[in-house]
LODO-336050 format. One record per residue (C-alpha): x, y, z; residue in three letters. Coordinates in Angstrom, 3 decimals, m for minus. Layout:
% residues N
xx = X, yy = Y, zz = Z, res = ala $
...
% end
This chain:
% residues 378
xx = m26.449, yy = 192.589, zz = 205.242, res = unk $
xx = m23.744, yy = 190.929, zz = 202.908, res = unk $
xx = m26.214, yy = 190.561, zz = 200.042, res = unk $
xx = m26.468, yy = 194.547, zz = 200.175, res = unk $
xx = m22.943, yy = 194.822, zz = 199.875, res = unk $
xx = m22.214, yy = 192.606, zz = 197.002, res = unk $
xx = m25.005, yy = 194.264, zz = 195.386, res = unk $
xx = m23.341, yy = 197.813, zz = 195.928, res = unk $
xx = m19.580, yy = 196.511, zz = 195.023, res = unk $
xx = m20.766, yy = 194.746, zz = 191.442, res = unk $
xx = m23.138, yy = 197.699, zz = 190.470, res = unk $
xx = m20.742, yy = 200.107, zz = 191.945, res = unk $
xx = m17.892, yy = 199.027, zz = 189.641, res = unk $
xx = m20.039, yy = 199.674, zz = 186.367, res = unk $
xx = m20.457, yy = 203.433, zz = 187.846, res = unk $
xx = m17.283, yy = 203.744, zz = 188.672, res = unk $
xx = m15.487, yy = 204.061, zz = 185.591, res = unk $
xx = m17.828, yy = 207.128, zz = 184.855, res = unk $
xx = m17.458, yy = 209.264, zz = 187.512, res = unk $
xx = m14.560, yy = 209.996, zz = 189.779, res = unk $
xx = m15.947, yy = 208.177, zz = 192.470, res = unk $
xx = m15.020, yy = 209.745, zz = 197.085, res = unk $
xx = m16.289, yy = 207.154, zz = 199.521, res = unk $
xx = m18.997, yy = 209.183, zz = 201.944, res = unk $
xx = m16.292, yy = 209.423, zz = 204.531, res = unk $
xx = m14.100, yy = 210.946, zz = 202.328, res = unk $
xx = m16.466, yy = 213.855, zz = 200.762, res = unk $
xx = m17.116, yy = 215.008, zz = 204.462, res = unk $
xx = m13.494, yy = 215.768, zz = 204.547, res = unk $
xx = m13.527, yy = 217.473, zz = 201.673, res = unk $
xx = m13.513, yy = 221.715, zz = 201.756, res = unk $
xx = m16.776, yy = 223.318, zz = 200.840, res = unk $
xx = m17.365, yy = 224.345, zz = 196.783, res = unk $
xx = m15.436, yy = 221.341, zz = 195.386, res = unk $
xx = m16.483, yy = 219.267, zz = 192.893, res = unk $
xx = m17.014, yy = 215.922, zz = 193.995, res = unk $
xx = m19.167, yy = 212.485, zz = 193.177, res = unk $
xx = m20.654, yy = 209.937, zz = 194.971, res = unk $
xx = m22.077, yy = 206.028, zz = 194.091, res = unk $
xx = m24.200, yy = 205.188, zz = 196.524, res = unk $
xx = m27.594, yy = 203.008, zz = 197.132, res = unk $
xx = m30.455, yy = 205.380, zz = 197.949, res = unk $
xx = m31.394, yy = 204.920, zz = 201.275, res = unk $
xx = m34.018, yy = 208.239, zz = 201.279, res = unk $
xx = m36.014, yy = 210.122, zz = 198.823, res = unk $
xx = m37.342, yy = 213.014, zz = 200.571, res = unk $
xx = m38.610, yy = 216.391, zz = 199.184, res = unk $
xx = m38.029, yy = 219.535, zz = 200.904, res = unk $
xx = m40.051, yy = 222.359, zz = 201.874, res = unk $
xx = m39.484, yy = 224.406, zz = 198.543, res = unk $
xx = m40.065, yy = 221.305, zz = 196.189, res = unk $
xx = m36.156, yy = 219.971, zz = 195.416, res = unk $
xx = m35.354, yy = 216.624, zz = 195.904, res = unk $
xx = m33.341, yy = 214.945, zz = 199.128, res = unk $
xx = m31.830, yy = 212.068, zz = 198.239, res = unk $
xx = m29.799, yy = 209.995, zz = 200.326, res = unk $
xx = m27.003, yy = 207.644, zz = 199.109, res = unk $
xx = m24.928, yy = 204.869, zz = 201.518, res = unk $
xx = m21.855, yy = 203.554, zz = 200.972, res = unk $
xx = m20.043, yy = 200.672, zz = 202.357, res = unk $
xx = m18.525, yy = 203.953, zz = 204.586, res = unk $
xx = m21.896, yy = 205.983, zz = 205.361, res = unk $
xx = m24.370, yy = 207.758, zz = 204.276, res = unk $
xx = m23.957, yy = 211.185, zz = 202.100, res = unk $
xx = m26.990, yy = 213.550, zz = 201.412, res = unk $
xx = m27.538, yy = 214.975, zz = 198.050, res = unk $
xx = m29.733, yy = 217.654, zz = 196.791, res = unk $
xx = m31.431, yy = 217.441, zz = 193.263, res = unk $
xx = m33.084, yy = 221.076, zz = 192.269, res = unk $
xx = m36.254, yy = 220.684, zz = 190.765, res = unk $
xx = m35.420, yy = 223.447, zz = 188.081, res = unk $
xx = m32.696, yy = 220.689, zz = 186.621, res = unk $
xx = m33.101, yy = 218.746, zz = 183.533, res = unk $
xx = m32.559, yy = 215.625, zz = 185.210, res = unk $
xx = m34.922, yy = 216.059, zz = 188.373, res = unk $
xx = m37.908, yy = 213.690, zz = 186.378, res = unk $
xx = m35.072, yy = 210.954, zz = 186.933, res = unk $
xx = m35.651, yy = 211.495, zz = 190.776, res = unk $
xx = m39.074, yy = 210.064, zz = 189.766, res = unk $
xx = m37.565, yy = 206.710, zz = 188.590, res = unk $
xx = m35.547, yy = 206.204, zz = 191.843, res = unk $
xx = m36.308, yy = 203.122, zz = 194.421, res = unk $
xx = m34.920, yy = 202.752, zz = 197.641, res = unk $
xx = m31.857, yy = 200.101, zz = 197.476, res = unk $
xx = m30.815, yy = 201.067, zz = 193.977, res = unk $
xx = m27.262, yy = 201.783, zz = 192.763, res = unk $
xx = m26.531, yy = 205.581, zz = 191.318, res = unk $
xx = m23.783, yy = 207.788, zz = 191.198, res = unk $
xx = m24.607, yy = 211.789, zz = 190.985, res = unk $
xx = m21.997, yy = 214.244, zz = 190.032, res = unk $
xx = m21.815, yy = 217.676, zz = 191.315, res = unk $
xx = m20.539, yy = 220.292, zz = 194.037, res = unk $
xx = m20.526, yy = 220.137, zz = 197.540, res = unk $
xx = m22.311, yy = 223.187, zz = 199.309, res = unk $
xx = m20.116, yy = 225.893, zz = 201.066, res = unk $
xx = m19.893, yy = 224.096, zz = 204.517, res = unk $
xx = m19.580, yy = 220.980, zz = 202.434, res = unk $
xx = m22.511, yy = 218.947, zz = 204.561, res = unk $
xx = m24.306, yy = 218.620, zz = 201.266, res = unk $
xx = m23.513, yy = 217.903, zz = 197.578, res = unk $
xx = m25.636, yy = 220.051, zz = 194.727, res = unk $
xx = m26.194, yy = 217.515, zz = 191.797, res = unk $
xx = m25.244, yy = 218.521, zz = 187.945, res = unk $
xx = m25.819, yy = 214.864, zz = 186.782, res = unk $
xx = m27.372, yy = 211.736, zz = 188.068, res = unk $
xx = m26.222, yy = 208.030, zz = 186.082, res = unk $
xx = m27.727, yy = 204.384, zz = 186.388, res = unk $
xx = m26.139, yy = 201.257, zz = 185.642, res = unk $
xx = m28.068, yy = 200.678, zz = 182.872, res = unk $
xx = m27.601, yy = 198.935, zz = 179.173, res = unk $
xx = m24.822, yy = 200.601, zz = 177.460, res = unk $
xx = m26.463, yy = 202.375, zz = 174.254, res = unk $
xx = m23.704, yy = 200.821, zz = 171.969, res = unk $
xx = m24.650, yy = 196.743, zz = 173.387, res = unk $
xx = m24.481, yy = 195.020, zz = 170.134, res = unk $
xx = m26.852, yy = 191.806, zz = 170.486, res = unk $
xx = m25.662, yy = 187.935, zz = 169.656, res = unk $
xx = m27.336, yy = 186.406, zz = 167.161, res = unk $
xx = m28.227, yy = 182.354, zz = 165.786, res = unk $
xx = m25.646, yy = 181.783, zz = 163.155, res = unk $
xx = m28.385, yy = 179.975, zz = 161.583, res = unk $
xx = m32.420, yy = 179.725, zz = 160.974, res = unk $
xx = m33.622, yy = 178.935, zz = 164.586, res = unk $
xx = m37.158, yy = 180.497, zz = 166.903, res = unk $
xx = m38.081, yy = 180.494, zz = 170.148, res = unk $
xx = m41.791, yy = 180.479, zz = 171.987, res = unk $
xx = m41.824, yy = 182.919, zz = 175.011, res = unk $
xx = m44.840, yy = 181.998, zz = 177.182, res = unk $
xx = m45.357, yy = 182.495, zz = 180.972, res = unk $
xx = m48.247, yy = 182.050, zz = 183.748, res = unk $
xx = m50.164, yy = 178.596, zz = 182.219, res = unk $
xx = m52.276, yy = 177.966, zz = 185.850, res = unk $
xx = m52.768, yy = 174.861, zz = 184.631, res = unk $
xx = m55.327, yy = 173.533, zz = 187.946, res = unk $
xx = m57.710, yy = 177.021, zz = 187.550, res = unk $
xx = m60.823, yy = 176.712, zz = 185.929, res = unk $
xx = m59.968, yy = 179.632, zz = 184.310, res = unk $
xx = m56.926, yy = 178.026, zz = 182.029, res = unk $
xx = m57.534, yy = 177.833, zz = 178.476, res = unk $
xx = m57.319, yy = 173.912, zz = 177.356, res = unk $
xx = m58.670, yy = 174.822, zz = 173.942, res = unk $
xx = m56.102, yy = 177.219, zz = 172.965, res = unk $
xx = m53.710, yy = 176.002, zz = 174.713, res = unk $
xx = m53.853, yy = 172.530, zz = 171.939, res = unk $
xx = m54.322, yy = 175.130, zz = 169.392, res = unk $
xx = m50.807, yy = 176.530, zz = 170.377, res = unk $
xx = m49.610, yy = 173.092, zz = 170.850, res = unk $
xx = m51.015, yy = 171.788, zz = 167.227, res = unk $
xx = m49.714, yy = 174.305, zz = 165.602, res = unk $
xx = m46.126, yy = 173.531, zz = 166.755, res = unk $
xx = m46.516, yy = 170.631, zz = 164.513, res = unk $
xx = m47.313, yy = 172.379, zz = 161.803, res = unk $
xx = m44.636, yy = 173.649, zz = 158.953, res = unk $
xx = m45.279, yy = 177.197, zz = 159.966, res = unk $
xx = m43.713, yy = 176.239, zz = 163.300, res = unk $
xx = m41.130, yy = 174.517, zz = 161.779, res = unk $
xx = m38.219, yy = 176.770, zz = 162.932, res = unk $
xx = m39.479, yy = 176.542, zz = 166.288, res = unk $
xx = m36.734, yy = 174.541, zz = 168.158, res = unk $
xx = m36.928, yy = 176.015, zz = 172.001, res = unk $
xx = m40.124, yy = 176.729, zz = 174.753, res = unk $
xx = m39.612, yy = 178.796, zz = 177.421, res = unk $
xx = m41.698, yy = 179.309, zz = 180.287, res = unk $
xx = m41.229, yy = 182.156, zz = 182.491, res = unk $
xx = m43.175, yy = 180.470, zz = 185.517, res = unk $
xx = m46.105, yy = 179.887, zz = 187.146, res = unk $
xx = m46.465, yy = 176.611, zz = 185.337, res = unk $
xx = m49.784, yy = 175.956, zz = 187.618, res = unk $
xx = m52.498, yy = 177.798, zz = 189.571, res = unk $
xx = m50.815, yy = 176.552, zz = 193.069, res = unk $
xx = m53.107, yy = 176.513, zz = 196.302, res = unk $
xx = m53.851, yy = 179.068, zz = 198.393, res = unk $
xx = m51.937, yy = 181.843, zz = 196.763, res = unk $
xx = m54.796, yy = 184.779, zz = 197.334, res = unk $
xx = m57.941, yy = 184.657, zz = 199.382, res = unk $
xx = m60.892, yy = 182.275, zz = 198.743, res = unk $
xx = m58.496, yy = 180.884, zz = 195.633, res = unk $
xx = m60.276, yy = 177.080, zz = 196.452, res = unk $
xx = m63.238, yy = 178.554, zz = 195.058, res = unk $
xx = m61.984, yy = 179.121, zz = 191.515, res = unk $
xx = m59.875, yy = 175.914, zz = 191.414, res = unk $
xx = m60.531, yy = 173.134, zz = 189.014, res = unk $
xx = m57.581, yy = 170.952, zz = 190.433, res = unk $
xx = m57.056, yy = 171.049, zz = 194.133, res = unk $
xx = m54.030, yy = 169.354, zz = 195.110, res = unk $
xx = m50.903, yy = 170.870, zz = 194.155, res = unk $
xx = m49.365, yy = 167.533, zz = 192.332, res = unk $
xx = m52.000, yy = 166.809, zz = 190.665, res = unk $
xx = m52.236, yy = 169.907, zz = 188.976, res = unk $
xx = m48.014, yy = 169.298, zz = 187.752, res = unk $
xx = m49.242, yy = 165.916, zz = 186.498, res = unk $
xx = m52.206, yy = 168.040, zz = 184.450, res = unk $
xx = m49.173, yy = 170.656, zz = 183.043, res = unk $
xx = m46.586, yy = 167.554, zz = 182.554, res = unk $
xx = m49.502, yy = 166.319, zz = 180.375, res = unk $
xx = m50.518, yy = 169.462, zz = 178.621, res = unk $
xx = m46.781, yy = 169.704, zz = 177.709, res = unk $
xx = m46.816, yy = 166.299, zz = 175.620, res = unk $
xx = m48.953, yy = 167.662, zz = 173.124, res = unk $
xx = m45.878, yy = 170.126, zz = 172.568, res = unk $
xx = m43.763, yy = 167.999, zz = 169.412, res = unk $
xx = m40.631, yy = 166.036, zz = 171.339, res = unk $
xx = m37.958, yy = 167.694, zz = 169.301, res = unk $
xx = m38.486, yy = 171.063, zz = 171.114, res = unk $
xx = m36.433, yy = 171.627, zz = 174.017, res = unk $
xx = m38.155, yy = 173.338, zz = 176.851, res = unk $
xx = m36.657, yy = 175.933, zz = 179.562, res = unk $
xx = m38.825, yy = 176.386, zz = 182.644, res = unk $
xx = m38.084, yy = 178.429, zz = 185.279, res = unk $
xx = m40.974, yy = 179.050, zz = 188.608, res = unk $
xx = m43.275, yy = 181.867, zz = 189.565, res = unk $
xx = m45.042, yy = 182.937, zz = 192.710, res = unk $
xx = m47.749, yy = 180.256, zz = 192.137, res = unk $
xx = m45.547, yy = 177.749, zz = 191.635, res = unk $
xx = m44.362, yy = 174.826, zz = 194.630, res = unk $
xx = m41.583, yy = 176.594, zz = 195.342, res = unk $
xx = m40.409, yy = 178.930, zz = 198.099, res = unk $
xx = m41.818, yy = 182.605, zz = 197.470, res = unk $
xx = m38.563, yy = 184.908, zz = 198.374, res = unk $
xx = m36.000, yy = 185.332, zz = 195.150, res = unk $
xx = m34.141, yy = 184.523, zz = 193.866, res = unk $
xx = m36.492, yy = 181.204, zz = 193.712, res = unk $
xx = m34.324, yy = 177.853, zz = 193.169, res = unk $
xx = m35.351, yy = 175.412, zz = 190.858, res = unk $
xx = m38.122, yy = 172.910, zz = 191.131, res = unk $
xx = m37.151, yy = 169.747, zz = 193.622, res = unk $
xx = m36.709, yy = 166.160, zz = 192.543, res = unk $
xx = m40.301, yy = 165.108, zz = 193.576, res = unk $
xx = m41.880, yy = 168.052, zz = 190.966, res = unk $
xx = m39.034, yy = 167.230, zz = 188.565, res = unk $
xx = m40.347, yy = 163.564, zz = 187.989, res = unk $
xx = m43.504, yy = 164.817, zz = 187.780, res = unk $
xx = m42.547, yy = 167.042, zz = 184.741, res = unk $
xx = m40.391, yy = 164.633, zz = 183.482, res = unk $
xx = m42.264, yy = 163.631, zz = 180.105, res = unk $
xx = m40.521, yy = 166.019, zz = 177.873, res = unk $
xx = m37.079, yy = 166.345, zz = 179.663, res = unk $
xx = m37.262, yy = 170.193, zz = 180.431, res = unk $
xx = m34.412, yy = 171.803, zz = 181.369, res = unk $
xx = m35.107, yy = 173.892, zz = 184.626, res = unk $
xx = m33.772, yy = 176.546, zz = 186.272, res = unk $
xx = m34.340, yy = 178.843, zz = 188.965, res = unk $
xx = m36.181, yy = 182.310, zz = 189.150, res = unk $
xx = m34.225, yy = 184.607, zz = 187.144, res = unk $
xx = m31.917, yy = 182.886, zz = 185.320, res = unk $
xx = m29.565, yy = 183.647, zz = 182.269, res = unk $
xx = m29.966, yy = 180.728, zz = 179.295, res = unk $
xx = m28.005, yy = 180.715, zz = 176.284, res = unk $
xx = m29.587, yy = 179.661, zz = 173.194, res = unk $
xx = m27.421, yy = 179.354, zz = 169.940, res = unk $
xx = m25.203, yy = 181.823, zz = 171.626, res = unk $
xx = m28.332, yy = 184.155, zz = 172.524, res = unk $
xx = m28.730, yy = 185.142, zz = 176.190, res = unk $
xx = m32.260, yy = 185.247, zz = 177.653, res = unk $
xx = m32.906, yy = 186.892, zz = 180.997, res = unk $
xx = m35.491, yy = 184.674, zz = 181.932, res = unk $
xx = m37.472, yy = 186.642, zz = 185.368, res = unk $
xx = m40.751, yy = 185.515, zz = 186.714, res = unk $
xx = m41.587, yy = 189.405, zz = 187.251, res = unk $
xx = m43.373, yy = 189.863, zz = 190.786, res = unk $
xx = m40.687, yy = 192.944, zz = 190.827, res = unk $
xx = m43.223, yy = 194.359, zz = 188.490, res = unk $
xx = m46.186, yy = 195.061, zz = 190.588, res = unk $
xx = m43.595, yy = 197.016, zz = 193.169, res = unk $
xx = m41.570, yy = 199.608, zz = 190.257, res = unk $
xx = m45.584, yy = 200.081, zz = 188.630, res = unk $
xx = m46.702, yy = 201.256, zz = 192.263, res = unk $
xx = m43.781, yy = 203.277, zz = 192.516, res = unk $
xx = m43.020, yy = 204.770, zz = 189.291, res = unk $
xx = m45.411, yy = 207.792, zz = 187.345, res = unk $
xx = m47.693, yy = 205.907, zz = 184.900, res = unk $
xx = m45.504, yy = 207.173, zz = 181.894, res = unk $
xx = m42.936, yy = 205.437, zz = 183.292, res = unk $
xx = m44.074, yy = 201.826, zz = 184.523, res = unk $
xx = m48.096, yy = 200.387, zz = 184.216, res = unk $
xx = m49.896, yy = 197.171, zz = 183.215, res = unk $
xx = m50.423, yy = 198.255, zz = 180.059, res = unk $
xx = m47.245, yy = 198.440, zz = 178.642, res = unk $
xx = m45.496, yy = 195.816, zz = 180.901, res = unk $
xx = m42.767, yy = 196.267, zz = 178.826, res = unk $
xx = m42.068, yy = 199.373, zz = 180.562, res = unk $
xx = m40.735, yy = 198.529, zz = 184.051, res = unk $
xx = m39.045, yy = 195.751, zz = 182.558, res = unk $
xx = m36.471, yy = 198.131, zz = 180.824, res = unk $
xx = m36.636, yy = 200.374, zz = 184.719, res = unk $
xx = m34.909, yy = 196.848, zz = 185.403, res = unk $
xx = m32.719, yy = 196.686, zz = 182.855, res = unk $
xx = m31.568, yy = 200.444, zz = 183.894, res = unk $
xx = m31.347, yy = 200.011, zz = 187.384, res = unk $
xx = m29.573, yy = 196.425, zz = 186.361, res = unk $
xx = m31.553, yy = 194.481, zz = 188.943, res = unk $
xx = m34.941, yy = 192.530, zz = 188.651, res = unk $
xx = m35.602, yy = 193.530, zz = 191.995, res = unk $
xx = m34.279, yy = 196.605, zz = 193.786, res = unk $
xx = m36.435, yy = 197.561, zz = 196.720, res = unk $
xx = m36.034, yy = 195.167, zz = 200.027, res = unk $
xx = m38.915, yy = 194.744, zz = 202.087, res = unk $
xx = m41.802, yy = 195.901, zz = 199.655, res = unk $
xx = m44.237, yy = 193.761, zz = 197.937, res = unk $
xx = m41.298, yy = 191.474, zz = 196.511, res = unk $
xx = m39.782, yy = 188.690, zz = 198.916, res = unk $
xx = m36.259, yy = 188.845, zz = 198.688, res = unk $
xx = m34.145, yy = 186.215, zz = 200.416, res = unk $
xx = m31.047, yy = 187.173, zz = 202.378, res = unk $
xx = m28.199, yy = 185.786, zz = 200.293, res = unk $
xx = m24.445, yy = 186.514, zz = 201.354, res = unk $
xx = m24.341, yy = 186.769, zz = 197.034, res = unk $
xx = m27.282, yy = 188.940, zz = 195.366, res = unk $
xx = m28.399, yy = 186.701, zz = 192.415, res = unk $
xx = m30.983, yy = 189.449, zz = 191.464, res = unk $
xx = m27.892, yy = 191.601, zz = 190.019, res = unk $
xx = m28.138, yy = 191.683, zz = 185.511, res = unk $
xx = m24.490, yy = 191.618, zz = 185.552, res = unk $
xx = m24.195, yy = 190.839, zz = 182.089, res = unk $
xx = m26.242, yy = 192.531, zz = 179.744, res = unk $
xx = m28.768, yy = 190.123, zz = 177.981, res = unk $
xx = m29.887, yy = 189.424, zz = 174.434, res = unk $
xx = m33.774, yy = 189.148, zz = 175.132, res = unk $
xx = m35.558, yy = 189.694, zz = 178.374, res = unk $
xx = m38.657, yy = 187.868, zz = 179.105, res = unk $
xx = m41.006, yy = 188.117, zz = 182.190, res = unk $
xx = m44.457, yy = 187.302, zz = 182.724, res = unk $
xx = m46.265, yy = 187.286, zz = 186.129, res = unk $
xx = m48.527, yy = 190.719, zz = 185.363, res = unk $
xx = m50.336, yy = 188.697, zz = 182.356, res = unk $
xx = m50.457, yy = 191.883, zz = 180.139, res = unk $
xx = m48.995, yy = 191.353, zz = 176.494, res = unk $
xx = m45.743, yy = 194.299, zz = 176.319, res = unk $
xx = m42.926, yy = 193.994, zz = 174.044, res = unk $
xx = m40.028, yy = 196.469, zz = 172.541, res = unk $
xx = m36.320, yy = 197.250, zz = 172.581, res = unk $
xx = m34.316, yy = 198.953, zz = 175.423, res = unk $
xx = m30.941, yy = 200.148, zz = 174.304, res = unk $
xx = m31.275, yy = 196.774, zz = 171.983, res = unk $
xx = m31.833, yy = 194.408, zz = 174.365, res = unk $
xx = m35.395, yy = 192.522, zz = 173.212, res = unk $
xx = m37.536, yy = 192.931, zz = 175.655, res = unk $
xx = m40.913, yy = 191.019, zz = 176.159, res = unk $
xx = m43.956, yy = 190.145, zz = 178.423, res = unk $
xx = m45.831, yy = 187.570, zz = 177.225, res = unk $
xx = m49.447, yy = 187.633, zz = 178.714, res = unk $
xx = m50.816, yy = 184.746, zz = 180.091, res = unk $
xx = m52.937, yy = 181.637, zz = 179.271, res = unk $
xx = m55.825, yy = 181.891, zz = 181.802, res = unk $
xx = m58.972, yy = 183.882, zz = 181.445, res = unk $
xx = m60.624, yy = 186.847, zz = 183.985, res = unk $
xx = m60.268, yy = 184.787, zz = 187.137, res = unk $
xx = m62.804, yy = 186.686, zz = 190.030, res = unk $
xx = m59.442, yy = 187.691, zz = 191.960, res = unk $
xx = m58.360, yy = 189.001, zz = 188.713, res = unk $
xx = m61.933, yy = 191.317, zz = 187.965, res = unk $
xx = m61.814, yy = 192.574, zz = 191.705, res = unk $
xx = m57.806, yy = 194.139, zz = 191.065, res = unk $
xx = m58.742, yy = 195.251, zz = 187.788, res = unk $
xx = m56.344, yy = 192.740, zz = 185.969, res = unk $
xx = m57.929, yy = 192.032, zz = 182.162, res = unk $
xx = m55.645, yy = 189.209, zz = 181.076, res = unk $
xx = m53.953, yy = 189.326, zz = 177.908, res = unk $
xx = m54.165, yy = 185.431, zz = 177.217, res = unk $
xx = m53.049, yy = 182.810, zz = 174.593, res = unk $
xx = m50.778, yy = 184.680, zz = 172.873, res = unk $
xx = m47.238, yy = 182.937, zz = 172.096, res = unk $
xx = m44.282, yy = 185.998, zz = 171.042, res = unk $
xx = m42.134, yy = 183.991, zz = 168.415, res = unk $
xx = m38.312, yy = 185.119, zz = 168.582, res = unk $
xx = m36.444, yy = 184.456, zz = 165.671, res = unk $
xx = m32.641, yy = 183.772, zz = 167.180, res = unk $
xx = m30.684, yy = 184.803, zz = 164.223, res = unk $
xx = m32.263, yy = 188.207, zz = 163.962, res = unk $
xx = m33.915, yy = 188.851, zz = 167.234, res = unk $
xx = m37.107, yy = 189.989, zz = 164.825, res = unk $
xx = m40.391, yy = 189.299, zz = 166.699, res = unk $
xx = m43.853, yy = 187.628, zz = 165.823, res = unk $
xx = m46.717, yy = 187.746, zz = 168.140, res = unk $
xx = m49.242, yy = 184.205, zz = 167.563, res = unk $
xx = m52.249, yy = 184.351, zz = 168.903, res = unk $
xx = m54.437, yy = 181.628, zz = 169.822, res = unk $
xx = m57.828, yy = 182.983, zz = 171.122, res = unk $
% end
């Protein structure tokens, strides 16, 4: 599929300049015992009969397979690993050279030295995702108590919104979903959130991108919202974008990403490494792997592309997701990274997954220092 190889040549460049890269075809030609490395997208994880790792990479010339010991420093990384990500892995190919021993494994990731942009003056930004505005579950009371106090002089520096989707509760996105709905037609419930958003003050410009529950198609990347919903949410002039996109604010660059990705690297990963609790978490796996969505054909809906739009090619100021409604926030090799709960309450579908909601809470980001305050309005 073309969108798997222009993921694999745009990740594969960032790798490149750190190891001395052989195409597949070329290590197989190589004589046994030399040293040799590989970038590759993992097509296999395996484990062998003694407990080492078996992990095979693919280039754009075949497929190579490469043997992590489980004695080696690096063999918890083999934990982190999903199928359809980007690595390269250093080593030395085995005395028949059919195999290549790995000294080091690398990601894409953040560079540790990635100096953030800053507001060159006073300026904030509300992060807020997953309203379901149309369940009975959404919370009109504190949402006016966010949207009063953005009138007040506390809020004052408060010039941007951004909404990391799910804007409403949608129809029919779980089973038996009519039963907890307090709006059942799908436009009516955008007229309900286009309403709900004019009690947000008319100076602050708004940045809305969609989620899974939203009127748009499911597989990501997810385009915008059409002309018919636009009008709809027209009251406050929004500026929207599809699921993820990059905004700049004041020369600031948000990663904004619905996060469906999430539920797929927290099923995958060791609890240590990716959970609900700390949603935070898998967000920087993302920023490491330097994809919002790796794995094809999982629980994430991926649409073939001849481009993949799901590549971070450039590293961001501030990434914000939503979609898990747990409250997580931190810094990944200085990139600010934050989920910002939710503003619904324990819907039924909710209590039988064991999802408690984190709810009206509104993460505050000041632009000119990337410094963090978390409002809450419960």
């Amino acid at each position: 599929m073309s969108v798997f190889r222009d993921r694999y040549e745009r990740l594969s460049g960032t790798l490149r300049s750190r190891v001395n890269h052989r195409p597949t075809d070329a290590l197989e030609s190589m004589p046994g015992n030399s040293d040799a490395a590989v970038v590759g997208m993992v097509s296999d994880i395996r484990s062998t009969a003694s407990g080492h790792w078996l992990v095979e990479l693919e280039d754009t010339n075949g497929t190579f397979p490469c043997l992590v010991m489980k004695d080696r420093e690096f063999a918890h990384l083999v934990d982190e690993l999903l199928l359809d990500e980007v690595i390269a892995v250093e080593g030395s190919l085995a005395d028949d050279g059919a195999i290549l021993f790995v000294d080091a494994m690398h990601f894409p990731d953040v560079p540790r030295t990635h100096d953030p942009s800053t507001a060159d003056r006073e300026v904030d930004a509300a992060l807020i995702s997953d309203v379901h505005v149309g369940s009975q579950e959404f919370m009109t009371d504190a949402w006016h108590r966010f949207a009063d106090w953005l009138h007040t002089p506390e809020a004052d520096r408060v010039e941007y919104l951004l909404v990391a989707g799910d804007m409403v509760e949608g129809v029919g996105v779980y089973p038996d979903q009519d039963e907890e709905l307090d709006i059942v037609d799908i436009y009516d419930q955008y007229e309900a959130f286009s309403e709900h958003l004019k009690a947000v003050p008319g100076d602050i410009e708004i940045v809305m991108i969609p989620g899974n529950h939203d009127a748009v198609r499911l597989a990501e990347p997810q385009p915008a919202f059409d002309e018919e919903l636009r009008d709809i949410m027209s009251a406050h002039d929004a500026r929207i974008s599809g699921n993820p996109s990059t905004v700049t604010l004041e020369g600031v660059d948000v990663l904004l990403y619905h996060g469906v990705s999430l539920d797929e690297v927290i099923a995958e990963l060791p609890d240590e490494k990716a959970s609900y609790e700390e949603p935070h978490k898998p967000m920087y796996q993302l920023l490491k792997k330097r994809h919002v969505a790796p794995q094809f054909g999982g629980k994430t809906r991926l649409a073939p592309e001849e481009i993949d739009h799901l590549v971070i090619e450039e590293v961001p100021d501030v990434f914000h997701a939503g979609h898990v409604h747990k409250l997580g926030y931190g810094s990944y090799h200085n990139v600010l990274t934050i989920n910002s709960g939710c503003w619904q309450e324990q819907t039924a579908f909710q209590e039988s997954v064991n999802i408690d909601p984190d709810h009206a809470y509104a993460p505050i980001v000041s632009l000119d220092t990337l410094d963090l305050t978390i409002r809450d309005f419960n």
